[in-house]
C-alpha positions as CSV (number, residue, x, y, z in Angstrom):
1,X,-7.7,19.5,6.4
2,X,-4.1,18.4,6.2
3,X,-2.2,18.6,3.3
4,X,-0.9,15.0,4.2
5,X,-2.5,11.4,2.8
6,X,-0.5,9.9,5.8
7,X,0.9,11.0,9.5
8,X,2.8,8.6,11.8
9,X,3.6,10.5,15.0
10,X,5.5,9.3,18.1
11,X,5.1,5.6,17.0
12,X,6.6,3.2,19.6
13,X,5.7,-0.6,19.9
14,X,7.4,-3.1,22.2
15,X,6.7,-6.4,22.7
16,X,8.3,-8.2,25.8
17,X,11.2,-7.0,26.8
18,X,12.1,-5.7,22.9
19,X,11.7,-2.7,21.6
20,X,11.0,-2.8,18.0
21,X,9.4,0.6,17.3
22,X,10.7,3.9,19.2
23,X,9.0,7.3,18.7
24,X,8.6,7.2,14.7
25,X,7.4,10.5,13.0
26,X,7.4,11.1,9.2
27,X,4.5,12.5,7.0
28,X,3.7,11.2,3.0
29,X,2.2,13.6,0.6
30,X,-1.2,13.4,-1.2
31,X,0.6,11.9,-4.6
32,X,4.1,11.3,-3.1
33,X,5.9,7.6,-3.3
34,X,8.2,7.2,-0.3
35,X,9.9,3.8,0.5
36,X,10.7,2.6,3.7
37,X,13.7,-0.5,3.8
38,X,14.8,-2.0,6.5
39,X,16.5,-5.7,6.6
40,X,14.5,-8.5,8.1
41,X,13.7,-8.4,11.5
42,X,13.8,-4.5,11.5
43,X,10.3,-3.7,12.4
44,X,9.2,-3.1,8.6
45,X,5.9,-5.7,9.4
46,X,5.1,-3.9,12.3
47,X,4.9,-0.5,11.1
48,X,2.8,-1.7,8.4
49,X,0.4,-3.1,11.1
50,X,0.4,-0.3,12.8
51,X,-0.3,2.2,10.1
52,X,-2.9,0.3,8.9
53,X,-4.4,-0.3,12.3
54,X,-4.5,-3.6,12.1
55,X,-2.2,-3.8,15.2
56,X,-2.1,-1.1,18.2
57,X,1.1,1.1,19.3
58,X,1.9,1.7,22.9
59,X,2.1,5.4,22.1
60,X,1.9,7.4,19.1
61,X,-0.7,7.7,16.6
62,X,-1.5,7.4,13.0
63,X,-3.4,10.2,10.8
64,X,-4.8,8.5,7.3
65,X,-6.4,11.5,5.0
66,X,-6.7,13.9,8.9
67,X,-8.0,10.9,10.6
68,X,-6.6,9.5,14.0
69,X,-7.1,5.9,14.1
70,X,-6.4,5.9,17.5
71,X,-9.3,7.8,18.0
72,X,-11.4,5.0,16.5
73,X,-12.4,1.6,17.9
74,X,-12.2,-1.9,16.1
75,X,-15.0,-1.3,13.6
76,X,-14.2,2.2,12.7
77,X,-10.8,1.3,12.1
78,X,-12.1,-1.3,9.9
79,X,-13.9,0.6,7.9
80,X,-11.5,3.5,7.5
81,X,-9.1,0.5,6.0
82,X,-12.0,-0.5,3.6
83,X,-12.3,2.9,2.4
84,X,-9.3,4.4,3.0
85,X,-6.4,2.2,2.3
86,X,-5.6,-0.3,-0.3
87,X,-3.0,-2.8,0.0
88,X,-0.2,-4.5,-2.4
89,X,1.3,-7.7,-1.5
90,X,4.4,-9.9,-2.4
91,X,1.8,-12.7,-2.6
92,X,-0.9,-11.0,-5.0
93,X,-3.7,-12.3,-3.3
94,X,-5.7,-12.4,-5.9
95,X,-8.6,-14.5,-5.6
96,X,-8.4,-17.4,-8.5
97,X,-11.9,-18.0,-8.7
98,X,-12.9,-14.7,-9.9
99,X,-12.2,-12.8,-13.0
100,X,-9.4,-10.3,-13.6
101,X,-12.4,-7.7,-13.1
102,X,-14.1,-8.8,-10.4
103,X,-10.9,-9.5,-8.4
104,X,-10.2,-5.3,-9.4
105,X,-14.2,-4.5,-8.3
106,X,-13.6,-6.4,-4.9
107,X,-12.9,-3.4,-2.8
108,X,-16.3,-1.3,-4.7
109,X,-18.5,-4.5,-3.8
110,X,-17.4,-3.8,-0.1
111,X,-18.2,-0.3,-0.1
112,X,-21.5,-0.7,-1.5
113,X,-20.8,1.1,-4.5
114,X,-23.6,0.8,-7.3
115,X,-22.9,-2.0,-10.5
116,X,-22.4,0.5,-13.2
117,X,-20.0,2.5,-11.0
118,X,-18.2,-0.5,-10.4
119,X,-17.8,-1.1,-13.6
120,X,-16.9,2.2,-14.8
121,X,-14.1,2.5,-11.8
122,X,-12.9,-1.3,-12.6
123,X,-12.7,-0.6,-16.7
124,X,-10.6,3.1,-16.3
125,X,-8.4,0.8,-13.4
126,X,-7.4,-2.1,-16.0
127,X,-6.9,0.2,-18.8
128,X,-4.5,2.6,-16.4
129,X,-2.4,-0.5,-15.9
130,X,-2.7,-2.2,-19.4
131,X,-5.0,-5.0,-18.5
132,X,-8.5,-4.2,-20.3
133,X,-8.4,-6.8,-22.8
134,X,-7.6,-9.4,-20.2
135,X,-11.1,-8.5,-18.1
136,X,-12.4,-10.8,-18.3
137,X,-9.8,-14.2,-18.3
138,X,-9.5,-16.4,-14.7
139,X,-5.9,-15.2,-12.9
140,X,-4.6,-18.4,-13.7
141,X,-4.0,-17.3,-17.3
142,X,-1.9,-14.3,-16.0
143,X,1.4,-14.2,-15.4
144,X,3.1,-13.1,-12.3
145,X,3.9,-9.4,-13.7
146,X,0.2,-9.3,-14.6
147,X,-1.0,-10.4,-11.7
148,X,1.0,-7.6,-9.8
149,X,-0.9,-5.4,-12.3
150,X,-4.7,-6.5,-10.9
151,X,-3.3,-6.2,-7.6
152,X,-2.0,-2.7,-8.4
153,X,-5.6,-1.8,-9.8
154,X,-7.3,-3.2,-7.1
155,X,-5.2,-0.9,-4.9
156,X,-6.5,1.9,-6.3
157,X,-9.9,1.7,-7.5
158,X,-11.7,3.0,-4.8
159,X,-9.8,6.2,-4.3
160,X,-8.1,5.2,-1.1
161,X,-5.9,8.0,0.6
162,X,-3.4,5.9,1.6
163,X,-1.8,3.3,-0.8
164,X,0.7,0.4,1.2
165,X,2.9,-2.2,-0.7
166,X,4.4,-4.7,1.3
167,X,7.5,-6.0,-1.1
168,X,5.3,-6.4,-3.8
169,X,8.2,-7.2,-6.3
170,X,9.7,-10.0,-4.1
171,X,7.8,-13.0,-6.5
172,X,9.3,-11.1,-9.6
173,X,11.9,-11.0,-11.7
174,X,14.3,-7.8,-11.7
175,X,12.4,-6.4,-15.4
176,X,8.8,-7.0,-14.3
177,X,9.9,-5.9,-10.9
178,X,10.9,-2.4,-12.4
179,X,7.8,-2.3,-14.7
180,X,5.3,-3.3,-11.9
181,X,6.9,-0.7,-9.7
182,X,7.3,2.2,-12.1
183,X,3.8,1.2,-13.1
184,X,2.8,1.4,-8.8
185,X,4.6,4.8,-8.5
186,X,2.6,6.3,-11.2
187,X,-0.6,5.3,-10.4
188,X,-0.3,6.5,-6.5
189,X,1.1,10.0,-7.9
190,X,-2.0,10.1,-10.6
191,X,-4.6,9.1,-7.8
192,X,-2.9,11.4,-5.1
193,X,-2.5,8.9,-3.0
194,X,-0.3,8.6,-0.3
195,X,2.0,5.5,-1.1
196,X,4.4,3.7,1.4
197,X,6.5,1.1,-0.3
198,X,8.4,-1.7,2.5
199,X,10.9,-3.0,0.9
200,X,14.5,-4.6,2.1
201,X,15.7,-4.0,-2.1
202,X,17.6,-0.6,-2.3
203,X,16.6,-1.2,-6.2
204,X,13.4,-1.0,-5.7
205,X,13.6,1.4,-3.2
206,X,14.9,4.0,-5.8
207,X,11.7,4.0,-7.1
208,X,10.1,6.2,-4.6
209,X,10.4,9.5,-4.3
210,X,12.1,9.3,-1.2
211,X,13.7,6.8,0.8
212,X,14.1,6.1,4.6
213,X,15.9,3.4,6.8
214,X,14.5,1.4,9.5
215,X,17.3,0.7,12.0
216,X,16.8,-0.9,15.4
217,X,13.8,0.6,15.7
218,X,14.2,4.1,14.5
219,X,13.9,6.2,11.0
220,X,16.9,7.6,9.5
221,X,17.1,9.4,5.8
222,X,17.6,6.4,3.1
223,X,19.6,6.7,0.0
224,X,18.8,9.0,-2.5
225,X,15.6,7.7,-4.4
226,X,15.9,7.5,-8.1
């Protein structure tokens, strides 16, 4: 087994005539916060895609908890995403007909996990990020710091290996942005995840633990994280 939640190794992607990814390799920890920043148009998006295998490279391969995805076809790499990953976006995504908890139990109800475990998992999730007394309430009762918070928990509730926030601060405002994301760190250390953070904010980039630059199409040391 490999002591790494994440392995990205000879990435390259082109599309057309541009290359946008060349030969990436880095590793995350189990329980280590890294952020990745890059400016738009860097290739950030598209080595999200790739690590989560929703997109395929044209060499190079990805390793989520010792697993290769390119070793998996289209429904294996579908459910090693279910299982494996959990995702936080800019946009929340949270769905506004369901309850703060059921939003949180989503990813369990996928995996065929029973009711009372579900419930268990959601309950210790909302209480981790300060939300157990709002279980119950519809999202449109939340504000947009809290609703980072059920996004966060819903990240994390099924124990995924691999944890990846795609500017999940951009909606916020810079003291809810520093809460959610001390709040995002903390959790992905506690659940030894492995968390990628994609950012284009050095600030919230000094959240991680470490930083790296995407620069036409290549990693390079970041700033010193915070």
């Amino acid at each position: 087994m490999t002591a790494a939640g994440l392995e990205v190794l000879d990435l390259a992607r082109r599309y057309g005539n541009r290359q946008i990814l060349s030969a990436l390799s880095f590793a995350v920890r189990k329980g280590e916060f890294i952020a990745i920043m890059g400016e738009s148009g860097s290739g950030k998006s598209t080595l999200l895609n790739l690590i989560a295998g929703l997109d395929t490279p044209d060499s190079g391969t990805v390793r989520i908890g010792g697993v290769d995805l390119m070793a998996l076809d289209d429904d294996g790499r579908t459910r090693l995403r279910r299982a494996q990953v959990g995702f936080v976006f800019q946009s929340f995504h949270i769905l506004p007909h369901l309850t703060v908890a059921q939003n949180v139990e989503l990813p369990l109800v996928l995996l065929g996990v029973t009711v009372t475990e579900r419930q268990n998992r959601t309950a210790e999730m909302l209480h981790a990020v300060g939300l157990a007394e709002r279980h119950g309430s519809p999202p449109r009762e939340l504000s947009g710091g809290e609703l980072q918070r059920v996004a966060v928990a819903r990240a994390l509730v099924h124990r995924p290996a691999l944890v990846l926030a795609d500017e999940p601060t951009g909606n916020l405002d810079p003291d809810t942005a520093a809460t959610v994301l001390a709040l995002l760190g903390d959790q992905v250390r506690a659940a030894g995840a492995a968390g990628v953070l994609v950012t284009h904010s050095a600030i919230a980039a000094a959240r991680a633990d470490r930083v790296l630059t995407l620069d036409h199409g290549r990693l390079r040391p970041g700033p010193r994280a915070g």
